[in-house]
C-alpha positions as a printed NumPy array, in Angstrom:
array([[  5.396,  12.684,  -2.583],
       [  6.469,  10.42 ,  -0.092],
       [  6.078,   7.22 ,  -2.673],
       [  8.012,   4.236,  -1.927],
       [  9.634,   1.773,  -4.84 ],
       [  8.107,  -1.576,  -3.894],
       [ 11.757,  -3.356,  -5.224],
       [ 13.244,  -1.152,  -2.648],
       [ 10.976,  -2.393,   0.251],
       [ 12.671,  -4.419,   3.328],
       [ 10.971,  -6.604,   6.069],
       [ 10.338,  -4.8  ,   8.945],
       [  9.621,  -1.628,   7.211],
       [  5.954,  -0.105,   7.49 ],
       [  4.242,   1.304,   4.77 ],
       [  1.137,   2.754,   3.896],
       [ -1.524,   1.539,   1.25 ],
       [ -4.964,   3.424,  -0.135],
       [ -7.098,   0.043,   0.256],
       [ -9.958,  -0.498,  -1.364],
       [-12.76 ,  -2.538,   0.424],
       [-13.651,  -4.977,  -1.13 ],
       [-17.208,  -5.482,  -0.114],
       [-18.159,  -1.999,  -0.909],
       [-16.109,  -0.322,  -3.984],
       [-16.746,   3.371,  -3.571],
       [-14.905,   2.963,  -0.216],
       [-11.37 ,   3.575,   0.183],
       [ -9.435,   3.817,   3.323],
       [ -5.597,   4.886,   4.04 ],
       [ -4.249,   1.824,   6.358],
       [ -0.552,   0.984,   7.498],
       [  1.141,  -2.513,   6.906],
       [  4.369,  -4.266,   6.885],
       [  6.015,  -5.507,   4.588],
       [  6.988,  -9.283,   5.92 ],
       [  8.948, -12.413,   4.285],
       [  6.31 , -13.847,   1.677],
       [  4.902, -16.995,   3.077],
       [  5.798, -19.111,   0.132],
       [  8.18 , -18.103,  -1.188],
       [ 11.923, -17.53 ,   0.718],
       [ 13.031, -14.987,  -1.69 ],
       [ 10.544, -12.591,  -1.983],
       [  8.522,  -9.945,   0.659],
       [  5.065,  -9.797,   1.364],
       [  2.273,  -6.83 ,   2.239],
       [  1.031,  -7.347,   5.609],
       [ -2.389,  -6.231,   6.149],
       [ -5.833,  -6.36 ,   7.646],
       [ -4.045, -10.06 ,   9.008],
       [ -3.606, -11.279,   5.669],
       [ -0.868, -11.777,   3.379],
       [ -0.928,  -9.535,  -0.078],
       [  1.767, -10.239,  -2.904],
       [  3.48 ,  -7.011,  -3.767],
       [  2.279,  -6.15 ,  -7.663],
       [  4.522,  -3.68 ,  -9.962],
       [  1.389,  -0.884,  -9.696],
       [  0.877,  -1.192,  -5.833],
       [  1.618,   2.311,  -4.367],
       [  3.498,   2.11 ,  -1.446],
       [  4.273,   5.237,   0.612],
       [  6.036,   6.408,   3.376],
       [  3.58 ,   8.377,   5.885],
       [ -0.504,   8.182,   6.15 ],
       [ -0.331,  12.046,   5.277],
       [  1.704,  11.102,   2.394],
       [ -0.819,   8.611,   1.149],
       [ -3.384,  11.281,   1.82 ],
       [ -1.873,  13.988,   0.235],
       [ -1.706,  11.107,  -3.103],
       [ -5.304,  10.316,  -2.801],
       [ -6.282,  13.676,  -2.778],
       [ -4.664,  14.469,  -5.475],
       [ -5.957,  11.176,  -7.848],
       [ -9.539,  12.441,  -6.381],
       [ -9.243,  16.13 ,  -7.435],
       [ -7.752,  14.961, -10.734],
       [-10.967,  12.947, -11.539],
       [-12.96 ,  15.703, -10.897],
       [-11.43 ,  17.919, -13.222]])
C-alpha cells in the first residue's frame, strides 16, 4: 500500500502524511513533507511540515506517494462506514 516504516526513514526523503487540522477536526488533508535532522536532538529525524517541526511517533503513517496516502484514507473511510 505504499506505507513507509518510519525507523526506515532518511533525511532528504519526502513522504506523505493524512494531517489532521487542528483547528477544525472533521478535516483531513493528504500533504507532503520531509523528513529532516530533528532539531534537538543529533541522532534522531524529524517530520517536516506546514514549516514546523513534528517528532516522528511509532503510529504515524508515513507513505510513499499522495495516491498512496489516498488510496489508505479511502480505505480507513469506507471501513468506518461499514
Amino acid at each position: 500500500m505504499g506505507v513507509i516504516n518510519a525507523k526506515e526513514v532518511q533525511v532528504g526523503d519526502e513522504v506523505f502524511v493524512i494531517y489532521n487540522n487542528p483547528h477544525v477536526p472533521t478535516v483531513s488533508n493528504i500533504r507532503a513533507a520531509e523528513i529532516v535532522p530533528h532539531p534537538k536532538d543529533p541522532n534522531a529525524v524529524a517530520l517536516f511540515l506546514n514549516e514546523t517541526f513534528h517528532t516522528i511517533e511509532d503510529d504515524d503513517a508515513l507513505f510513499t506517494s499522495e495516491a498512496a496516502a489516498e488510496k489508505a484514507y479511502s480505505d480507513y473511510m469506507d471501513n468506518q462506514m461499514t
